[in-house]
C-alpha positions as CSV (number, residue, x, y, z in Angstrom):
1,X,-45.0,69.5,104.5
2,X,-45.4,68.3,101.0
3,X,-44.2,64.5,100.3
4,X,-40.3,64.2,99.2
5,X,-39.9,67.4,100.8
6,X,-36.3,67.8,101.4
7,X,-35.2,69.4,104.2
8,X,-32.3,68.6,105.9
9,X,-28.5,68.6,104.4
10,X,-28.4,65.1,106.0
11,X,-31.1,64.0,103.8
12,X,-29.5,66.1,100.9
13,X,-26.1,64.0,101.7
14,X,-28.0,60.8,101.3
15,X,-28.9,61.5,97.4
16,X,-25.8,63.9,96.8
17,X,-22.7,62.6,98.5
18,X,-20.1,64.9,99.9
19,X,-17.4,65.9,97.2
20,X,-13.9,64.8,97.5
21,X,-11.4,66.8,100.0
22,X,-9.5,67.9,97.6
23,X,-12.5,70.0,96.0
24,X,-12.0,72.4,99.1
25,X,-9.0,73.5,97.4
26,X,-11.0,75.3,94.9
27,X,-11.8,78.6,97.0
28,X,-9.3,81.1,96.8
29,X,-9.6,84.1,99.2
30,X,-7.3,86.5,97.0
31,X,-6.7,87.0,93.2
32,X,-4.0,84.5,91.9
33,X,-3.0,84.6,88.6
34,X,-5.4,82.6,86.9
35,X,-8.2,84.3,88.5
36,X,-6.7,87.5,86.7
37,X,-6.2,85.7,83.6
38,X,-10.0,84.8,83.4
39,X,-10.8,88.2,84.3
40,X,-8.7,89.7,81.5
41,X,-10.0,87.7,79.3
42,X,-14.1,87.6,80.0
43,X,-16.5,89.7,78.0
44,X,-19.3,89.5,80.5
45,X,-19.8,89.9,83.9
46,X,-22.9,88.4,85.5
47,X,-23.9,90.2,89.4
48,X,-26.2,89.3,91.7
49,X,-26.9,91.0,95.4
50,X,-28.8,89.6,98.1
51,X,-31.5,92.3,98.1
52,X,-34.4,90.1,96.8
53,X,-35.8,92.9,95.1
54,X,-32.5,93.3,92.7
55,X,-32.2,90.9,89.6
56,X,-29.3,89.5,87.8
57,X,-27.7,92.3,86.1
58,X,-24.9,92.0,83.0
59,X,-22.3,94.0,82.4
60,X,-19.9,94.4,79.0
61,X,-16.3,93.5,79.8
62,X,-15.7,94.3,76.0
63,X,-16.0,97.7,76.4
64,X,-16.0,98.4,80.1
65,X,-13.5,96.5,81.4
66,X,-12.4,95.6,85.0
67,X,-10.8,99.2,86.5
68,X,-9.0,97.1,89.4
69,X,-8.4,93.5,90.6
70,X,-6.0,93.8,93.2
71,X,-5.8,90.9,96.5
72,X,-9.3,90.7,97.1
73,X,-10.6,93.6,95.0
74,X,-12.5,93.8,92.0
75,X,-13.9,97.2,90.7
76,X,-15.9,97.1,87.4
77,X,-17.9,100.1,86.1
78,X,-21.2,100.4,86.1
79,X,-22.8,101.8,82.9
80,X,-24.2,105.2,82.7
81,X,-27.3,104.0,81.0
82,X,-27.9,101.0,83.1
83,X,-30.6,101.0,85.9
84,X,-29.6,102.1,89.2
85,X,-31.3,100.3,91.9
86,X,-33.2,103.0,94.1
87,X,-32.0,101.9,97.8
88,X,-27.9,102.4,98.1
89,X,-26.0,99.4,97.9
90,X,-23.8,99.3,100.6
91,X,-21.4,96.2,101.4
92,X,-24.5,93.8,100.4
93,X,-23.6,90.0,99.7
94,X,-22.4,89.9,96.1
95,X,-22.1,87.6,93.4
96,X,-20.1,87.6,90.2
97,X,-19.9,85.1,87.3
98,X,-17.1,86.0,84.5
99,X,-18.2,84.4,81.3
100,X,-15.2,84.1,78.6
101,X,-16.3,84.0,75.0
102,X,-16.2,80.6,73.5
103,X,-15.5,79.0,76.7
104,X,-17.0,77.0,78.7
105,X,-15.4,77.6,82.2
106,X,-16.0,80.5,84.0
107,X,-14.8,82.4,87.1
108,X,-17.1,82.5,90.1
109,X,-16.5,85.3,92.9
110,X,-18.5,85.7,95.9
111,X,-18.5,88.3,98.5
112,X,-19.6,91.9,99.8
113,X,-20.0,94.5,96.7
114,X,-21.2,98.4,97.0
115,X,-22.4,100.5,94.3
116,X,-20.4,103.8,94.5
117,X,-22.4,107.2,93.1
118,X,-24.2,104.8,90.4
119,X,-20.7,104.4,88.6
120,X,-18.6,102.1,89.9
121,X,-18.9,98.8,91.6
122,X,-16.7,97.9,94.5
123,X,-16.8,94.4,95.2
124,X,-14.3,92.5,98.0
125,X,-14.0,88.7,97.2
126,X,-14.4,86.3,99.9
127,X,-14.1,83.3,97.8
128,X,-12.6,83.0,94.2
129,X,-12.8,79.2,92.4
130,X,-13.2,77.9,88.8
131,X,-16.5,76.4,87.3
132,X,-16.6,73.6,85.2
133,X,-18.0,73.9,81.5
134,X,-20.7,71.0,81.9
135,X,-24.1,73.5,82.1
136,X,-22.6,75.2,78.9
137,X,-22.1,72.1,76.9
138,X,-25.3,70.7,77.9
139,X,-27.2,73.7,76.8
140,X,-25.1,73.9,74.0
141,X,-24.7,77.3,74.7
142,X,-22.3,78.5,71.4
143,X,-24.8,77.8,69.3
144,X,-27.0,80.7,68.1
145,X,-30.8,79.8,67.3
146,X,-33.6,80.8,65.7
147,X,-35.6,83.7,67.5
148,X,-38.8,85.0,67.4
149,X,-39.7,88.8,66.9
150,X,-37.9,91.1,70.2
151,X,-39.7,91.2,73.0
152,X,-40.7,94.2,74.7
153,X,-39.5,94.7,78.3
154,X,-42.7,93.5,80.5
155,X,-43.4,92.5,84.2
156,X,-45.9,90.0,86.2
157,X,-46.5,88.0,89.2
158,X,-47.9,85.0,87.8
159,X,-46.3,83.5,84.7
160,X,-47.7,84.7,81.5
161,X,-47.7,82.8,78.3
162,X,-45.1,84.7,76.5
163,X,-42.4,84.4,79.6
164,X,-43.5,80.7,79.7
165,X,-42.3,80.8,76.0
166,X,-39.5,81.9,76.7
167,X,-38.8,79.7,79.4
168,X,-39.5,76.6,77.3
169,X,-36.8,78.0,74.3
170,X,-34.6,78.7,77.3
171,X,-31.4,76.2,77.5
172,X,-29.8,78.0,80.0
173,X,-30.1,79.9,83.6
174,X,-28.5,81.6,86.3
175,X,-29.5,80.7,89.9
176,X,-28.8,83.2,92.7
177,X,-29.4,81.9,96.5
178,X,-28.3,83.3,99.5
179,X,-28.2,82.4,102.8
180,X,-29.8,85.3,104.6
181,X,-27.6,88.5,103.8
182,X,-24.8,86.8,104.8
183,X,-23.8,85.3,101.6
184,X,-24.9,84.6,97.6
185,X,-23.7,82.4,95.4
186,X,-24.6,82.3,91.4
187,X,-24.9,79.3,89.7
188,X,-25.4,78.0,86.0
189,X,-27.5,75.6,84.6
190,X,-27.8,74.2,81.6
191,X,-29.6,71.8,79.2
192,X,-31.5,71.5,75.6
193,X,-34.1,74.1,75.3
194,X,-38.0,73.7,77.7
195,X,-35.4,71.7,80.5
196,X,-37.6,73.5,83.3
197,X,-40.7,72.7,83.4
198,X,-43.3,75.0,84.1
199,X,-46.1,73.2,85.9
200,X,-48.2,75.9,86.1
201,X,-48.1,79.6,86.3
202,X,-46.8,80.0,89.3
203,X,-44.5,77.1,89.6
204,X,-41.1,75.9,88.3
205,X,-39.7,72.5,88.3
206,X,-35.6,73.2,88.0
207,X,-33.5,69.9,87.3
208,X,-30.3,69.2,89.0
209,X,-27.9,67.6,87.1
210,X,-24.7,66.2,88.4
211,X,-21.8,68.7,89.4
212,X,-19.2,68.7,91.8
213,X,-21.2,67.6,94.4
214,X,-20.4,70.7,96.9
215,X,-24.5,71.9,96.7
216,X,-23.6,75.3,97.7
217,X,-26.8,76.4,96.0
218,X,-29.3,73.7,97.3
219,X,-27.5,74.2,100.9
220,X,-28.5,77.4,100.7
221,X,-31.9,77.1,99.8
222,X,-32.6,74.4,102.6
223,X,-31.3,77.6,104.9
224,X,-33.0,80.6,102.8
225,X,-35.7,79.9,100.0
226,X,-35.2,83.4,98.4
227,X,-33.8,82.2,94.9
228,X,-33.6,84.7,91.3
229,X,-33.4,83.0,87.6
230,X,-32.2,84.6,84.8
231,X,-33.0,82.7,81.7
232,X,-31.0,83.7,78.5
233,X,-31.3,82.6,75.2
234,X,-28.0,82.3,73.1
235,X,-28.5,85.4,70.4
236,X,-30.6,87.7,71.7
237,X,-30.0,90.4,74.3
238,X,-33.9,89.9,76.2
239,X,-33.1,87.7,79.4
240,X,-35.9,86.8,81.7
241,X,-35.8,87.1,85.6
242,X,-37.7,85.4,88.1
243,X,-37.6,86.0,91.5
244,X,-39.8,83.4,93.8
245,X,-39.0,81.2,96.7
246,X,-37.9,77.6,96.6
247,X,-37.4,74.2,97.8
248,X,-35.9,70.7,97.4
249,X,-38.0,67.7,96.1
250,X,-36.9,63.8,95.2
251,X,-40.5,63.1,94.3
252,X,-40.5,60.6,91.6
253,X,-43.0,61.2,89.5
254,X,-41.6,65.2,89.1
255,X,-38.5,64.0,88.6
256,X,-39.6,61.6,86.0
257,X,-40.3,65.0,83.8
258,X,-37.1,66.2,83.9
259,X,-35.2,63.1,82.5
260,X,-32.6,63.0,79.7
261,X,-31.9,59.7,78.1
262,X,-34.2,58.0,80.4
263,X,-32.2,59.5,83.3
264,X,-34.0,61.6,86.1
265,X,-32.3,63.6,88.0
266,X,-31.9,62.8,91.9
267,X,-33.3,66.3,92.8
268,X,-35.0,68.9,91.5
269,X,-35.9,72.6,92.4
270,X,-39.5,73.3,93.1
271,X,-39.8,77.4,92.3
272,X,-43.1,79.3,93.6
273,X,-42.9,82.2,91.4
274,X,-44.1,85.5,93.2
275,X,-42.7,88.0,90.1
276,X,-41.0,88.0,86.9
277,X,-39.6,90.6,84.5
278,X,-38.2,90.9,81.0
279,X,-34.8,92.9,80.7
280,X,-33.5,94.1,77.8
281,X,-29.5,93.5,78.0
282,X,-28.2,95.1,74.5
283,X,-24.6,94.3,76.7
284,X,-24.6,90.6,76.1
285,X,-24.6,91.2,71.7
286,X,-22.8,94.5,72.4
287,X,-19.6,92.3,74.4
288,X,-20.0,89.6,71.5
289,X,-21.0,86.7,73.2
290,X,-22.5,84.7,70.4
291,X,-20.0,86.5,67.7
292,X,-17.3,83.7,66.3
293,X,-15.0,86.7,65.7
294,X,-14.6,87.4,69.4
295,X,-14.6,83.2,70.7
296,X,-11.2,82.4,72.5
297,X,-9.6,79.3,70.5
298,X,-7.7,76.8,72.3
299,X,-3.9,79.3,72.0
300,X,-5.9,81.8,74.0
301,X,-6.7,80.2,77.1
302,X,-5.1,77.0,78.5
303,X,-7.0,74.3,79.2
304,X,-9.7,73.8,82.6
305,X,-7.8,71.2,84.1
306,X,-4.6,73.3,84.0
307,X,-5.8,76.1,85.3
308,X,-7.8,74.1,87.8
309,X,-5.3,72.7,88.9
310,X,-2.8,75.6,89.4
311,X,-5.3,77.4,91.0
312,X,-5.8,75.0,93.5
313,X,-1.8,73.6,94.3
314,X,0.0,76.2,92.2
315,X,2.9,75.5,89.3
316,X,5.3,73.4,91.5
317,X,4.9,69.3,91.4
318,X,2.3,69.2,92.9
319,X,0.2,71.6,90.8
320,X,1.4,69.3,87.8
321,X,0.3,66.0,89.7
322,X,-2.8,67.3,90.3
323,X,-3.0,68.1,86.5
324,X,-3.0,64.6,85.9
325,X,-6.2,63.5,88.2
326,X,-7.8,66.7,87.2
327,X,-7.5,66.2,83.8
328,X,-9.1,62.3,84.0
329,X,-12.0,63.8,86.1
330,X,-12.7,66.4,83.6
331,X,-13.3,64.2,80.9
332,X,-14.9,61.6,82.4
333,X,-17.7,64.3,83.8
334,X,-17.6,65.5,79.9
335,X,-18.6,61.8,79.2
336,X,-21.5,61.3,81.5
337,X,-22.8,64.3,81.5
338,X,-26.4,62.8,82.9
C-alpha cells in the first residue's frame, strides 16, 4: 500500500470532518419547485452512467429542452446526431448536473436513467439538492480565454502531450464516481488553469478543495475506484474525458503541488489513467454557455441561499430562518475559498 494511502472513511473523517446535520436537508427525493425552477432555467445538462465504458455526455437545454419533470421524473431528449452508446441502457445509475448560464449554482440529480430507442432519456431521481458556486468562481469559469487552433477528436491510453495540454489550460472538471452500479454521483471542480497536475502520463494528481464537507465523491472512491473526468475549457466546444481508477492520498509532499496561496489542500486524488478521449461537444457554444446575451442577471434567478434554503425547510418561518444562517455561510465559504 503506498504511504498516505487513505483508506478508510474513518481516516477520511479525521482530515474532513462530518458536515453539519442540517446539510442532510439538502436531498430531496421529488421535484419541489426550485428544483423545477433550475431546470427551466439551465441551458446544459451534464449525464454520467455507471457503465465505465460511457463518458460524460452534454446536452443543449437551449434547444432541446426538458420534455417532463414530474415527482421524480426527468425526461430530456437525446439528440439525433449524438452518439448512441452500443449496449442498451437500461435503469443504469445516473447522474445529472444542470448548469444555468451565468450562474454559479447548479442542480445536481442522481438516480436510475434508461436510454429509450436512442431518443429519449428517462431518468427517475433518487436524490435532488443544490450545489454551491465555489468550483465555478475558483475557475473563474464566465470568463472566455484565449484558445489554440480546434482539436481534432482523438483517443489514447496513456496521456499524450496534446491532452496533457489541455489539461494544464483546463480550469475546470467534472468527476463521476460510483459506488458499484448501485449509485453515481457528478461532481465539479474548479480552480485557475494547470490545477491538476499531471505527474506523468499515466497519472493525475486531483486537488480537493474545501466543500461542504459531505465527501460523497471520495466516499465513493474509498468503496469503488472507477472515476471519469471531463475537463472543459470555457469557449470552446472540445472537452476532454478520462476514464482511470483512483485513490485518496494526504502525502505531503504531493499535496505541496497543489497549493494556492501557500495553502495545500488536506487531500488529493491520485488518478491512474487507463484511457482518454477528445469529444467534440458543438452543444456547449450551441446552448450559449460563454454567450453574455444568454447569462441570467441577478432578476432572473434568486439568490443560492434563498433557494437553498427553501429547498431544504420550504417558504414558511422556518425556510426564512434558515435564510439567515444560510446566507452567512455562503459568504463566508465565498471568502475563504482555500
Amino acid at each position: 500500500m503506498p504511504e498516505h494511502r487513505i483508506e478508510s472513511l474513518s481516516a477520511l473523517r479525521s482530515l474532513i470532518p462530518p458536515p453539519p446535520a442540517i446539510m442532510h436537508k439538502r436531498l430531496q427525493r421529488s421535484l419541489d419547485e426550485i428544483c423545477l425552477l433550475m431546470i427551466r432555467k439551465a441551458t446544459v445538462c451534464a449525464v454520467g452512467f455507471s457503465d465505465p465504458q460511457l463518458d460524460i455526455e452534454y446536452l443543449d437545454l437551449r434547444h432541446h429542452p426538458v420534455l417532463r419533470a414530474v415527482g421524480q421524473d426527468i425526461h430530456l431528449p437525446w439528440p439525433t446526431d449524438k452518439e448512441i452508446p452500443d449496449q442498451p441502457i437500461e435503469e443504469l445509475a445516473c447522474s445529472l448536473y444542470f448548469i444555468l448560464p451565468g450562474v454559479g449554482f447548479s442542480l445536481r440529480a442522481n438516480g436510475r436513467g434508461s436510454l429509450r430507442n436512442g431518443k429519449l432519456l428517462q431518468f427517475r431521481a433518487g436524490a435532488l439538492f443544490l450545489h454551491c458556486s465555489r468550483a465555478k468562481v475558483r475557475a473563474d469559469f464566465w470568463r472566455v480565454r484565449e484558445h489554440a487552433s480546434p482539436l481534432s477528436p482523438s483517443t489514447g491510453q496513456v496521456l499524450s502531450e496534446t491532452a496533457q495540454a489541455f489539461i494544464a489550460a483546463s480550469p475546470y472538471l467534472l468527476m463521476l464516481t460510483q459506488r458499484q452500479a448501485e449509485a453515481t454521483e457528478m461532481s465539479p471542480r474548479g480552480d485557475p488553469a494547470g490545477f491538476v497536475q499531471v505527474l506523468d502520463r499515466h497519472t493525475l494528481l486531483v486537488p480537493e478543495r474545501p466543500g461542504n464537507k459531505v465527501a460523497c465523491s471520495l466516499s465513493n472512491i474509498l468503496v469503488d475506484g472507477s472515476l471519469r473526468l471531463s475537463f472543459l475549457q470555457p469557449g470552446i466546444d472540445t472537452v476532454l474525458s478520462v476514464a482511470g481508477r483512483a485513490w485518496l492520498t494526504n502525502d505531503p509532499s504531493l499535496l505541496a503541488l497543489l497549493a494556492i496561496n501557500n495553502k495545500p489542500p488536506r487531500i488529493g486524488t491520485i488518478v491512474n489513467v487507463e484511457r482518454y478521449r477528445f469529444q467534440h461537444c458543438p452543444e456547449l457554444l450551441a446552448a450559449g454557455l460563454w454567450d453574455r446575451a444568454t447569462h441570467l442577471d441577478e432578476g432572473q434567478i434568486p439568490a443560492f441561499s434563498k433557494m437553498l434554503s427553501e429547498h431544504m425547510n420550504g417558504k414558511g418561518l422556518l425556510g426564512k430562518a434558515t435564510g439567515l444562517v444560510v446566507d452567512a455561510v455562503v459568504k463566508h465559504d465565498l471568502r475563504h475559498l482555500y
